[in-house]
DOBA-583863 format. One record per residue (C-alpha): residue in three letters; residue number from 1; x, y, z. Coordinates in steps of 0.2 Angstrom, whole numbers. Layout:
<recs>
@res ALA n NUM xx X yy Y zz Z;
...
</recs>
This chain:
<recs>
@res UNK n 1 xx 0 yy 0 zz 0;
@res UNK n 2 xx 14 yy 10 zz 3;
@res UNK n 3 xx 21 yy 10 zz -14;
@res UNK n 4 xx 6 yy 13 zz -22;
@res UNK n 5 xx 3 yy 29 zz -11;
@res UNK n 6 xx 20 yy 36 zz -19;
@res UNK n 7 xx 16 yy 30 zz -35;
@res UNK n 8 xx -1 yy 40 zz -32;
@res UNK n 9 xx 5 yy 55 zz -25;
@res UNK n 10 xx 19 yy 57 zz -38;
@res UNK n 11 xx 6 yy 57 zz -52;
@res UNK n 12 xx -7 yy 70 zz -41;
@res UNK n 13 xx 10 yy 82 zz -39;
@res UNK n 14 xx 16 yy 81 zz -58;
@res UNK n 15 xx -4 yy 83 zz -62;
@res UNK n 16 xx -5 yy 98 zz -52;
@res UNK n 17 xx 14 yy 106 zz -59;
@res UNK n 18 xx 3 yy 107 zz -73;
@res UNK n 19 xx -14 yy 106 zz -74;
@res UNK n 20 xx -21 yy 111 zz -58;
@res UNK n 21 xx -40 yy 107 zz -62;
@res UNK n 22 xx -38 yy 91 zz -66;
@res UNK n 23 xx -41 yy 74 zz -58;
@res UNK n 24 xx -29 yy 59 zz -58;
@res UNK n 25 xx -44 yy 49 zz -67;
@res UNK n 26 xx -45 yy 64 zz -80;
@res UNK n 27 xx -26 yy 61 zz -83;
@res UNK n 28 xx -27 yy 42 zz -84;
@res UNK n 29 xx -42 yy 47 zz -97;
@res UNK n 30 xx -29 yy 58 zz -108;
@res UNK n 31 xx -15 yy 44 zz -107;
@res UNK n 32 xx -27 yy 31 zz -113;
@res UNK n 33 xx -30 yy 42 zz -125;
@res UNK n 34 xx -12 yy 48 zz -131;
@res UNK n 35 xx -6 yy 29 zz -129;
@res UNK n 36 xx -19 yy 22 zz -140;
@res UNK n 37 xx -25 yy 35 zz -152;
@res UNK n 38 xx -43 yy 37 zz -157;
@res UNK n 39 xx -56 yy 23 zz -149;
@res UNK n 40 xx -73 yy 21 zz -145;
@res UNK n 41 xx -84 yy 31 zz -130;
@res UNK n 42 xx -87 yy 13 zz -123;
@res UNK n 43 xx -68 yy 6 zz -125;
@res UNK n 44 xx -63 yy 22 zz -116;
@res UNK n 45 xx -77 yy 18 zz -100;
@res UNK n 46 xx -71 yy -2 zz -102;
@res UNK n 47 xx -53 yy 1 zz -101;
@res UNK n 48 xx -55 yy 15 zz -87;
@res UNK n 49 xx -68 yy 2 zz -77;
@res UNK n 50 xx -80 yy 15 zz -77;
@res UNK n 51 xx -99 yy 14 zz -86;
@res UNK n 52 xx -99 yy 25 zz -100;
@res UNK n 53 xx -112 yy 36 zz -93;
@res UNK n 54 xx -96 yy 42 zz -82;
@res UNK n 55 xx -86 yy 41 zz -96;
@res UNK n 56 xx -96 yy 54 zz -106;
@res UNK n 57 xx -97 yy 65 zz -91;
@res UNK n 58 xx -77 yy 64 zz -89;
@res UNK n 59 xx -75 yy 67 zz -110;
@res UNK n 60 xx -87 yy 81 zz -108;
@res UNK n 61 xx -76 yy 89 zz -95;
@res UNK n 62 xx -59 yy 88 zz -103;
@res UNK n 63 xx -67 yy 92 zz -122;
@res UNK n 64 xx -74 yy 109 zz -113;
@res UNK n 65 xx -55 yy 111 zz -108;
@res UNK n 66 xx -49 yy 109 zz -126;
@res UNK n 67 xx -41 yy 93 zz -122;
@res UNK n 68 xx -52 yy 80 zz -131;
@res UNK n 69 xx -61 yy 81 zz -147;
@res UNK n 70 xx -77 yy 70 zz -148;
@res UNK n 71 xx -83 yy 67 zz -166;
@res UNK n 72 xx -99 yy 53 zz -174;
@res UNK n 73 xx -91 yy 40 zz -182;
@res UNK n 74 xx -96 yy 40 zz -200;
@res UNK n 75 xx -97 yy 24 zz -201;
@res UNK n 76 xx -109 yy 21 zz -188;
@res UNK n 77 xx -115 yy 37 zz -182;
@res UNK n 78 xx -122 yy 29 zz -165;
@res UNK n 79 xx -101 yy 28 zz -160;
@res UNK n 80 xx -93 yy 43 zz -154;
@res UNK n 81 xx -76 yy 40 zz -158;
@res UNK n 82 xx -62 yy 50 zz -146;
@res UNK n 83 xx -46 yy 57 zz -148;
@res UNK n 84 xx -34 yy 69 zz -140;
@res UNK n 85 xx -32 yy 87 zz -148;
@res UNK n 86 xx -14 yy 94 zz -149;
@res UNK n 87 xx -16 yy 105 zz -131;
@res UNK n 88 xx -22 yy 87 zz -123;
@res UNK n 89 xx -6 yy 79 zz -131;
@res UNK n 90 xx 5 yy 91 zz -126;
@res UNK n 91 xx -2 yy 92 zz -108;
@res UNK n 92 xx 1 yy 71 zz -106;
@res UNK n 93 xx 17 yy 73 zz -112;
@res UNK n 94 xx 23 yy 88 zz -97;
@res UNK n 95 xx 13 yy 77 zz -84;
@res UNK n 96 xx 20 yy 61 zz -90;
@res UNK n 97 xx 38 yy 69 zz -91;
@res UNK n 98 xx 39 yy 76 zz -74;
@res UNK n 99 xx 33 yy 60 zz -65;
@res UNK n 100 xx 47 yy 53 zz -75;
@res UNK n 101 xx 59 yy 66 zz -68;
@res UNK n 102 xx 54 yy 62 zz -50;
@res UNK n 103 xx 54 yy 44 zz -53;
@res UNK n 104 xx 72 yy 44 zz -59;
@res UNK n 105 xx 76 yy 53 zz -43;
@res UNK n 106 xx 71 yy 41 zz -34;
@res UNK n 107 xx 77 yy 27 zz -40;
@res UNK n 108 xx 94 yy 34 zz -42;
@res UNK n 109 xx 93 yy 36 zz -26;
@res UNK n 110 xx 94 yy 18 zz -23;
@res UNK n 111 xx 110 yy 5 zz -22;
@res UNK n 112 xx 113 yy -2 zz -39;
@res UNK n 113 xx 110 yy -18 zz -33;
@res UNK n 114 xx 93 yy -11 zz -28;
@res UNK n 115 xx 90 yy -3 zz -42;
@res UNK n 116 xx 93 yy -20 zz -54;
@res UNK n 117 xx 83 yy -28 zz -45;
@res UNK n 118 xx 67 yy -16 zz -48;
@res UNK n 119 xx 64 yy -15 zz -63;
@res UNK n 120 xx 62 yy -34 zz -67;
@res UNK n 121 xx 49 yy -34 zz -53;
@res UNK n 122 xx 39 yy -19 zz -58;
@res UNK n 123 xx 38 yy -24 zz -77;
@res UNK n 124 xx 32 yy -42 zz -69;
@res UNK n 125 xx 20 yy -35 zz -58;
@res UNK n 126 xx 12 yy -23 zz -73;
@res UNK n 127 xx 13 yy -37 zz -84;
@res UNK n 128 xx 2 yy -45 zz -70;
@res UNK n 129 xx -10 yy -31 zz -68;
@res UNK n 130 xx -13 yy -31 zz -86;
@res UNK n 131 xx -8 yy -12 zz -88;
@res UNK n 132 xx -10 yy -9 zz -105;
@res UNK n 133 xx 4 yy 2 zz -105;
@res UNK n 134 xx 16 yy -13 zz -106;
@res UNK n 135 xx 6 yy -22 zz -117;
@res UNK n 136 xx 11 yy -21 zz -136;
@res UNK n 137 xx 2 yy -5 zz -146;
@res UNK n 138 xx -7 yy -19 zz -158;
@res UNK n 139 xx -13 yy -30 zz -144;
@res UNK n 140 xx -18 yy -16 zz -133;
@res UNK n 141 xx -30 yy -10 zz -150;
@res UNK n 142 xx -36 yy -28 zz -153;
@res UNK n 143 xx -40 yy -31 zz -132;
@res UNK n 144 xx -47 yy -18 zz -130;
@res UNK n 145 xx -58 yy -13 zz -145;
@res UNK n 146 xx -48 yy 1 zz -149;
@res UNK n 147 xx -52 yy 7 zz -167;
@res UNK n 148 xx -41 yy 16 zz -181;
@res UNK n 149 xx -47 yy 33 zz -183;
@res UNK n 150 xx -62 yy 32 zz -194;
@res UNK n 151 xx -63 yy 49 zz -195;
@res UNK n 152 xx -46 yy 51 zz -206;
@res UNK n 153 xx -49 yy 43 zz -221;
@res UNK n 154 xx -28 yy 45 zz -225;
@res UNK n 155 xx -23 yy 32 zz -210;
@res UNK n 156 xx -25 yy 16 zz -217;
@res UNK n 157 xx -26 yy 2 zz -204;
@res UNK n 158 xx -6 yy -3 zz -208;
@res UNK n 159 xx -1 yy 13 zz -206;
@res UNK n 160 xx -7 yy 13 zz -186;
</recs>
């Protein structure tokens, strides 16, 4: 419990070095986002664990921040197909980069043989968890019912 406090409150300090009105399930909404490119209302809501009622209410939020854009798919226009504009991208990008700062301290902090002995346990324990942030970029899209971007006509499912 310890370690995910820290791991917690690093995320809530980098989130509020840069976006102050924002909530740690906003920002794990934007890194879904970011890591998986365009997808569905209701992949967003499954991989968040949240209904997609919720889901809508959260998109709302950050889309009146600038941060999201929501568009019909034209394919099925019962889908709202999400996807990060450039200000949400580049917000993910500070946040992520300064809890990677402070991460780094900390495990520099440690003694080497400390230190080599993390990393192997913390990718096993994520692999674990089924974070889709280890997974691969093609099996997170298949598992989770993430869609190529229907709405660019240009990107063609190999090019993703």
């Amino acid at each position: 419990m310890a370690t995910s406090r820290l791991f917690v409150a690093i995320s809530a300090r980098a989130l509020a070095s840069t976006a102050e009105s924002l909530t740690l399930p906003q920002l794990r909404a934007l890194v879904v986002l970011d890591t998986c490119g365009p997808v569905k209302l209701v992949a967003l809501a499954a991989t968040l664990g949240v209904n997609p009622s919720t889901a809508l209410r959260m998109v709302g939020r950050l889309e009146g921040l600038g941060l999201v854009d929501r568009r019909t798919n034209p394919d099925n226009r019962r889908e709202v197909v999400l996807s990060l504009t450039s200000e949400g991208h580049d917000l993910v990008t500070r946040v992520l980069a300064h809890r990677r700062a402070e991460i780094r301290k900390l495990v520099q902090r440690l003694p080497a043989e400390e230190r080599a002995a993390l990393i192997p346990a913390l990718r096993a324990l994520t692999t674990t968890a089924g974070e889709m942030a280890v997974e691969a970029y093609d099996s997170a899209r298949a598992v989770r019912g993430i869609v190529d971007d229907p709405l660019d006509a240009a990107v063609s499912p190999t090019d993703t």
